[in-house]
Biopython code that builds the backbone (N, CA, C, O; Angstrom):
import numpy as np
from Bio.PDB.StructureBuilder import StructureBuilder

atoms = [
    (1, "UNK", "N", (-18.537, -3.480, 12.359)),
    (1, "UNK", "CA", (-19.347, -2.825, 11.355)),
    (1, "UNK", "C", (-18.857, -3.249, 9.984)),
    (1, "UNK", "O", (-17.658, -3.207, 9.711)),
    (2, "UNK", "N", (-20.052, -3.780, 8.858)),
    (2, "UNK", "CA", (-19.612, -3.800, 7.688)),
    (2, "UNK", "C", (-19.212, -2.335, 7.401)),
    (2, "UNK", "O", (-19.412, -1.267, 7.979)),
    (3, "UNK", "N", (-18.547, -2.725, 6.241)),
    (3, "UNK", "CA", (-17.751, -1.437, 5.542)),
    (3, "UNK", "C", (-18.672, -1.192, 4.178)),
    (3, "UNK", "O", (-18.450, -2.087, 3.362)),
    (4, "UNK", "N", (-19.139, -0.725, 3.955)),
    (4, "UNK", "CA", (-20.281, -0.656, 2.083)),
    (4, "UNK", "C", (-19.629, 0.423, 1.713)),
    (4, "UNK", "O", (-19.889, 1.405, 2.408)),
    (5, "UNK", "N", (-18.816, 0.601, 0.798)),
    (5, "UNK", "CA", (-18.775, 1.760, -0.329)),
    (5, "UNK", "C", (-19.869, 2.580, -0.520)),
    (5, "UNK", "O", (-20.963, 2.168, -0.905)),
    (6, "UNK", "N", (-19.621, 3.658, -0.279)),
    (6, "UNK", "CA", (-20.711, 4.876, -0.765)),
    (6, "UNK", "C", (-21.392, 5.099, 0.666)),
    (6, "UNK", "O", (-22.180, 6.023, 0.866)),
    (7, "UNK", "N", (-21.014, 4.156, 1.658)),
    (7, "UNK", "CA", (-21.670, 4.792, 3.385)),
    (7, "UNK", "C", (-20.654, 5.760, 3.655)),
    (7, "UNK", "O", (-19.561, 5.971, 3.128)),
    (8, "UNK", "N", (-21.257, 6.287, 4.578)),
    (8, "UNK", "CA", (-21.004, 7.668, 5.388)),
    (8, "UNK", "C", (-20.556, 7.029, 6.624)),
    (8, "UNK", "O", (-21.433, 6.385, 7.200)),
    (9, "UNK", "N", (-19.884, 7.042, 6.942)),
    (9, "UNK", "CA", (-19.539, 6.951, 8.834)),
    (9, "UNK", "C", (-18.911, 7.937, 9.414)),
    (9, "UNK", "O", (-18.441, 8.915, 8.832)),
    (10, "UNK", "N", (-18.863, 7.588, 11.252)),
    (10, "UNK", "CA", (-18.148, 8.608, 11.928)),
    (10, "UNK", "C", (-18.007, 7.973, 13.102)),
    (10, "UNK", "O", (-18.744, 7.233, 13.753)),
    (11, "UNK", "N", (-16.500, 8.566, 13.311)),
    (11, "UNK", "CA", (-15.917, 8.173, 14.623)),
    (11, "UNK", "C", (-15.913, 9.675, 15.610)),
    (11, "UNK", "O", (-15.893, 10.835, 15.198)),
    (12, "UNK", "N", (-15.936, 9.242, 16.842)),
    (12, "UNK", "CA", (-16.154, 10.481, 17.424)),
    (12, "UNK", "C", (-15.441, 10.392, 18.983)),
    (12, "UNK", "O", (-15.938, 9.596, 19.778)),
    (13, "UNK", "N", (-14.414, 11.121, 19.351)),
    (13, "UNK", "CA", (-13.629, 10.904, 20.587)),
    (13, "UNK", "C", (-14.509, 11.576, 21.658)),
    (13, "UNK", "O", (-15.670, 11.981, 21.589)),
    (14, "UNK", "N", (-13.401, 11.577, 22.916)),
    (14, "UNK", "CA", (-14.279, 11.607, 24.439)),
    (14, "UNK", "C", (-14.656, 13.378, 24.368)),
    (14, "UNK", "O", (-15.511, 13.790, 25.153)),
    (15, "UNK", "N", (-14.202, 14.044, 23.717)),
    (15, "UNK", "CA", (-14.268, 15.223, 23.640)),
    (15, "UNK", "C", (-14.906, 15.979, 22.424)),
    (15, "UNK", "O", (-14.640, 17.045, 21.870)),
    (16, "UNK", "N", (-16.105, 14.746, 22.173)),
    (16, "UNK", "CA", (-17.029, 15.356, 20.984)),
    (16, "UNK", "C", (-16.830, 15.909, 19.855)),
    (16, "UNK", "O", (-17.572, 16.666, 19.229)),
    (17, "UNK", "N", (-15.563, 15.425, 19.541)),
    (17, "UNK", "CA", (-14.972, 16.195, 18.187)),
    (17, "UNK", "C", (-14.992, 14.507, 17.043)),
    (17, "UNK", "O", (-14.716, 13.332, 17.286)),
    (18, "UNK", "N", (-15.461, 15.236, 15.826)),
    (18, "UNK", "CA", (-15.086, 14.041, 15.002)),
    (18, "UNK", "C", (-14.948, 13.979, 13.801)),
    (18, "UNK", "O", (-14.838, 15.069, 13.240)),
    (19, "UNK", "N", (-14.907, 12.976, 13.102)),
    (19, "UNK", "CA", (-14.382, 12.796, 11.578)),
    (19, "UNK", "C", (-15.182, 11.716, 11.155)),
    (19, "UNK", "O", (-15.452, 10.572, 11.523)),
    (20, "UNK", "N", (-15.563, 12.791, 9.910)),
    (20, "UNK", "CA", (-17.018, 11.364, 9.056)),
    (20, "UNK", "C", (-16.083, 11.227, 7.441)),
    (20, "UNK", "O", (-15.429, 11.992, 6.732)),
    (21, "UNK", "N", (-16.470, 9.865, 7.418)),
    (21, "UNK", "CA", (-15.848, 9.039, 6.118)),
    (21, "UNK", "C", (-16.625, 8.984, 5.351)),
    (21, "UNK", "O", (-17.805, 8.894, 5.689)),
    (22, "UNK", "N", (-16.274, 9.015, 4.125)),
    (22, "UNK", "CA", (-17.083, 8.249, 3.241)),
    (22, "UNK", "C", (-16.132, 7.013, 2.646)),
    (22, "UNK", "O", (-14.988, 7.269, 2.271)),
    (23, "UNK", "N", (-16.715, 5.545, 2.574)),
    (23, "UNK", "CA", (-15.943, 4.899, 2.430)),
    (23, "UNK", "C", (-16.161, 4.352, 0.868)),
    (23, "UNK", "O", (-17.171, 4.308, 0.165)),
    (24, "UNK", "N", (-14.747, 3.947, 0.622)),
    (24, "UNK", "CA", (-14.383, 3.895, -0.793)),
    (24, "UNK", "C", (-14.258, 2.283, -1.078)),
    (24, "UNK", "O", (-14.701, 1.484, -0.253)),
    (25, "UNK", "N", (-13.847, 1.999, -1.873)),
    (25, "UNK", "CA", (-13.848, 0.583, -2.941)),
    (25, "UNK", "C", (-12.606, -0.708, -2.069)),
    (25, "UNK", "O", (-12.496, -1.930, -1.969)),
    (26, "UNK", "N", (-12.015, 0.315, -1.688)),
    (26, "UNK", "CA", (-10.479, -0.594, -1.282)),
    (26, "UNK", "C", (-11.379, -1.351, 0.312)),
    (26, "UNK", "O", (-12.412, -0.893, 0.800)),
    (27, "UNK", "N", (-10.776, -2.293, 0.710)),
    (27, "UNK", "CA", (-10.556, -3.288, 1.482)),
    (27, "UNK", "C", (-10.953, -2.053, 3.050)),
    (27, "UNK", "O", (-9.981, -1.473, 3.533)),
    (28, "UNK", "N", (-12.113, -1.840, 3.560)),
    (28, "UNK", "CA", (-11.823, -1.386, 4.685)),
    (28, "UNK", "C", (-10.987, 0.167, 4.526)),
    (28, "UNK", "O", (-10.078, 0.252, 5.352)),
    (29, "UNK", "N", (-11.109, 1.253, 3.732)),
    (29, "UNK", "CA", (-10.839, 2.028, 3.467)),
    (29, "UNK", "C", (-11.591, 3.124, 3.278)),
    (29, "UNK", "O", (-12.233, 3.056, 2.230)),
    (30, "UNK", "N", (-11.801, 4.387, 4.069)),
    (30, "UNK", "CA", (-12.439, 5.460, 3.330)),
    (30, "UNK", "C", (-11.741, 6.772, 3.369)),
    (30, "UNK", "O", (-10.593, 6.730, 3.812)),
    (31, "UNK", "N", (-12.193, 7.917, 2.999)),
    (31, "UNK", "CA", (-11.685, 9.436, 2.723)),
    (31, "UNK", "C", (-12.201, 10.034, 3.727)),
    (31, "UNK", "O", (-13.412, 9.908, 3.909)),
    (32, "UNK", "N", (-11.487, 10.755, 4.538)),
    (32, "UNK", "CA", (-12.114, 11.899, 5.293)),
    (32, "UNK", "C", (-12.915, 13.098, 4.331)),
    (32, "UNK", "O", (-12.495, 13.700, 3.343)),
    (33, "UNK", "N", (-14.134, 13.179, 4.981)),
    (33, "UNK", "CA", (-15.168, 14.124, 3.977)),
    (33, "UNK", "C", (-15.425, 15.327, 4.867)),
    (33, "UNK", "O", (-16.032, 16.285, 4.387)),
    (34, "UNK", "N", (-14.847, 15.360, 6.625)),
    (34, "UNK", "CA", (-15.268, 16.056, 7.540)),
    (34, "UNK", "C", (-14.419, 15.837, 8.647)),
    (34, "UNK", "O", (-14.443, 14.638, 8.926)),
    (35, "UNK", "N", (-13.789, 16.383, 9.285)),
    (35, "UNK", "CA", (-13.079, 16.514, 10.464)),
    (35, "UNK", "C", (-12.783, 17.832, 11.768)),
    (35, "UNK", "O", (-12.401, 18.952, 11.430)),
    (36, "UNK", "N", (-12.943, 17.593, 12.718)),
    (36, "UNK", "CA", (-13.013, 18.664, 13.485)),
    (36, "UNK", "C", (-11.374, 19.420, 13.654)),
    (36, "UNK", "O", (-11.038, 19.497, 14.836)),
    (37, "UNK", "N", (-10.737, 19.761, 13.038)),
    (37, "UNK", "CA", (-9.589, 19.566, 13.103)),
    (37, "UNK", "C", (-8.373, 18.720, 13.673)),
    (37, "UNK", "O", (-7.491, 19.046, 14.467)),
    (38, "UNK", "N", (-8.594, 17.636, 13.068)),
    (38, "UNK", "CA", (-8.113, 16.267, 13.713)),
    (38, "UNK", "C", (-7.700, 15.512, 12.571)),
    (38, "UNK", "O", (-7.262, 14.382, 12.789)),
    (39, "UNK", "N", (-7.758, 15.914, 11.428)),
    (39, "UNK", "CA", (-6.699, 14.771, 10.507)),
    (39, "UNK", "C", (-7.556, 15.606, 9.048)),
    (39, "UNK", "O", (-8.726, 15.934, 8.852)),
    (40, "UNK", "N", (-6.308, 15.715, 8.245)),
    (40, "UNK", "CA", (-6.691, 16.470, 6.704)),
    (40, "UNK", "C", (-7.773, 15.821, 6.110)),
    (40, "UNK", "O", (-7.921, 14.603, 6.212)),
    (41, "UNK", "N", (-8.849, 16.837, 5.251)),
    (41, "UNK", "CA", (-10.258, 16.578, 4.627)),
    (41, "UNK", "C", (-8.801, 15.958, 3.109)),
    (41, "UNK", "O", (-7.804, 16.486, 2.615)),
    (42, "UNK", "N", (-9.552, 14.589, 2.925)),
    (42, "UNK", "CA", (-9.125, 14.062, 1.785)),
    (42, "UNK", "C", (-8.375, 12.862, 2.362)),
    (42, "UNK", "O", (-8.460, 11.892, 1.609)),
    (43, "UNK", "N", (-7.725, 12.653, 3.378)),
    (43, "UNK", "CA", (-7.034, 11.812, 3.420)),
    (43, "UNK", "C", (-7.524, 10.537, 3.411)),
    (43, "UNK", "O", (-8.426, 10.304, 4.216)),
    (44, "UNK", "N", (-6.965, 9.213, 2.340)),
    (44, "UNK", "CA", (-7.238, 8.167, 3.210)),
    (44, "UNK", "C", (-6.399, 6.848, 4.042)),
    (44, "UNK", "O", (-5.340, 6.223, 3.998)),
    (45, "UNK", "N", (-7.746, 6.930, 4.846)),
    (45, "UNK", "CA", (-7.369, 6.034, 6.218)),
    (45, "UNK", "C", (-7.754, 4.235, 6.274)),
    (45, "UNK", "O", (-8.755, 3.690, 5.809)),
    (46, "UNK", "N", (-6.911, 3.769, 6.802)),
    (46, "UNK", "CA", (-7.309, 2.210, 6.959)),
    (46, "UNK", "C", (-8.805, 2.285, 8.253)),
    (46, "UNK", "O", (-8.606, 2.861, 9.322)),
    (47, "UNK", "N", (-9.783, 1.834, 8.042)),
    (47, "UNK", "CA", (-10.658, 2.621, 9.543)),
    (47, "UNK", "C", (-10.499, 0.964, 10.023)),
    (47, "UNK", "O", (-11.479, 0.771, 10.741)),
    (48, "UNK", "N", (-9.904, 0.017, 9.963)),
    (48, "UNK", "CA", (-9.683, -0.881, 11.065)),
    (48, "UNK", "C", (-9.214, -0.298, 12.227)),
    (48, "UNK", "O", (-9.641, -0.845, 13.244)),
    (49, "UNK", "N", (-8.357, 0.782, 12.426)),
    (49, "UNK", "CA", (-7.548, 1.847, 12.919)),
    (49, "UNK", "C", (-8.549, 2.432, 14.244)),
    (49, "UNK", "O", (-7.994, 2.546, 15.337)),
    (50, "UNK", "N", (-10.198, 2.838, 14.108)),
    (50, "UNK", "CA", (-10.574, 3.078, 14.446)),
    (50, "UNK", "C", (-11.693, 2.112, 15.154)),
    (50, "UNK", "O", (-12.369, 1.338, 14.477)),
    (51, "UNK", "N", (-11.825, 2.219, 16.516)),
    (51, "UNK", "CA", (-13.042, 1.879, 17.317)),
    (51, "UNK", "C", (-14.420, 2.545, 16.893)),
    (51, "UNK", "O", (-14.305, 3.454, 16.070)),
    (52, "UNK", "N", (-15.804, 2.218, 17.353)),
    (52, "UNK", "CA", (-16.586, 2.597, 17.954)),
    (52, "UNK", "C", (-17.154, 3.575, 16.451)),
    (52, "UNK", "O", (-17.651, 4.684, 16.646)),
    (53, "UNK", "N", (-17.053, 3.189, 15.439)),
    (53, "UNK", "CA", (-17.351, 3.592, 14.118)),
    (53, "UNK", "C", (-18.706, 3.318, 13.997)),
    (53, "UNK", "O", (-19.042, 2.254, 14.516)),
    (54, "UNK", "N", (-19.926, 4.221, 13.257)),
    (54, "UNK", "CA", (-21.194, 3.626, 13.483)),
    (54, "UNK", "C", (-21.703, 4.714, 12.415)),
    (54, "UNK", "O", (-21.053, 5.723, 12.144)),
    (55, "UNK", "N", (-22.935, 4.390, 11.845)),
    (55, "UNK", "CA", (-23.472, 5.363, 11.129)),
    (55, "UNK", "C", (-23.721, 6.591, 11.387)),
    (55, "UNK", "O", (-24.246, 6.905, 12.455)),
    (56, "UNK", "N", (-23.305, 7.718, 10.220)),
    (56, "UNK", "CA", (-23.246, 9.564, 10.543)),
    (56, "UNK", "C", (-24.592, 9.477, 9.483)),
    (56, "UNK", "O", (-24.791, 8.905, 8.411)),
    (57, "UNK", "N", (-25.629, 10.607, 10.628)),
    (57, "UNK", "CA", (-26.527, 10.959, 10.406)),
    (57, "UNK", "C", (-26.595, 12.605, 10.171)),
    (57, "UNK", "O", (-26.652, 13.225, 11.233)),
    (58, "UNK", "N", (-26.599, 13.225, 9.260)),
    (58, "UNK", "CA", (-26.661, 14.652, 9.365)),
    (58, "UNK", "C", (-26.314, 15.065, 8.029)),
    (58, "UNK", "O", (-26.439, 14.251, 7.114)),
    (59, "UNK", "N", (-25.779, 16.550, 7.743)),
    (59, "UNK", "CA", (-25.185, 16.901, 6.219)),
    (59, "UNK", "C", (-23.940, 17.013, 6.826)),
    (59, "UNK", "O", (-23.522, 17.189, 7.970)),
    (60, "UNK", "N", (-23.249, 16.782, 5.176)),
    (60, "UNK", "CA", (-22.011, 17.586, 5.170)),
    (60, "UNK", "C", (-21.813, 17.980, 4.151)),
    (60, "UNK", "O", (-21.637, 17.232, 3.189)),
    (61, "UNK", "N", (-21.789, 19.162, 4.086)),
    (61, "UNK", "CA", (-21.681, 20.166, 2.769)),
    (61, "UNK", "C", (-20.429, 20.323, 2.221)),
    (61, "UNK", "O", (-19.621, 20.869, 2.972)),
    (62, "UNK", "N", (-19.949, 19.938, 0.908)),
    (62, "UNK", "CA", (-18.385, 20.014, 0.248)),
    (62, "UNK", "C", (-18.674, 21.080, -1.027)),
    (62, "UNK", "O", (-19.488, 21.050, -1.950)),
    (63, "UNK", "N", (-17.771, 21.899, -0.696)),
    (63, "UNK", "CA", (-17.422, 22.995, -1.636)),
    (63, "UNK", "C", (-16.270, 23.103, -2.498)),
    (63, "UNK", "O", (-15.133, 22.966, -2.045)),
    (64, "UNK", "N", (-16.501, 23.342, -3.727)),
    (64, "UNK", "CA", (-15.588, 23.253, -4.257)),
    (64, "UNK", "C", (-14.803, 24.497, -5.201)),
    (64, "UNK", "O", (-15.472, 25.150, -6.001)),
    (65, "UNK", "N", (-13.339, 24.744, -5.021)),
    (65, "UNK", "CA", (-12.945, 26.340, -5.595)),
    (65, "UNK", "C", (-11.448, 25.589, -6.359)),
    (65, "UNK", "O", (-10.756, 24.641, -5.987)),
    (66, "UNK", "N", (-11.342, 26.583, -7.675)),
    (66, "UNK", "CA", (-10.645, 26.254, -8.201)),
    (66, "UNK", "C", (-9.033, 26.791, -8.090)),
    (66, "UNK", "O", (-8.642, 27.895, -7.710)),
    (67, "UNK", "N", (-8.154, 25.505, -8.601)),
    (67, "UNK", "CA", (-6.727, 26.068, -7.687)),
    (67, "UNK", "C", (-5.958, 26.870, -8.937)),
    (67, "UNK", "O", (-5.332, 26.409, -9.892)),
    (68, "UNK", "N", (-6.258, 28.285, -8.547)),
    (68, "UNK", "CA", (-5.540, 29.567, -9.276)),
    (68, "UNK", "C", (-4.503, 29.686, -8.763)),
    (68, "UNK", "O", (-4.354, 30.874, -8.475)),
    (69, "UNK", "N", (-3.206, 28.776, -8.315)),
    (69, "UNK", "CA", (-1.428, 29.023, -8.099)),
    (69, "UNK", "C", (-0.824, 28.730, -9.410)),
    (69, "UNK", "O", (0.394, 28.817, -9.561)),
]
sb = StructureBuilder()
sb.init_structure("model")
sb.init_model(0)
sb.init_chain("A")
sb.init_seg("    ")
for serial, (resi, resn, name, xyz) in enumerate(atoms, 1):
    if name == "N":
        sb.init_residue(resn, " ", resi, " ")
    sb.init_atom(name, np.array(xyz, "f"), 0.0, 1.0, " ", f" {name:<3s}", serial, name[0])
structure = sb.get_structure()
């Protein structure tokens, strides 16, 4: 799969749980935007890392609250 900045993807294991990217500027790189509890919202990942990556079709709604510590 090409990689395009500003796509959405998602990888998804044998147990229907998954994590959609949005991929960023760097070389094969995007941010987790969604995860089933399987790796921190924000992180980013090399997705060479990952198999079987293909276009995410659906919403994902990001909320945002401000950090009062």
């Amino acid at each position: 799969m090409k990689f395009e900045q500003g796509k959405i993807i998602k990888w998804e294991n044998k147990n229907n749980q998954e994590i959609v990217f949005l991929v960023v500027s760097k070389n094969n790189e995007g941010v987790v935007i969604h995860s089933d509890s399987l790796i921190s919202v924000g992180t980013l990942v090399d997705l060479t890392d990952y198999e079987n990556l293909r276009p995410f079709i659906g919403t994902v709604h990001l909320c945002s609250e401000p950090n009062n510590k």
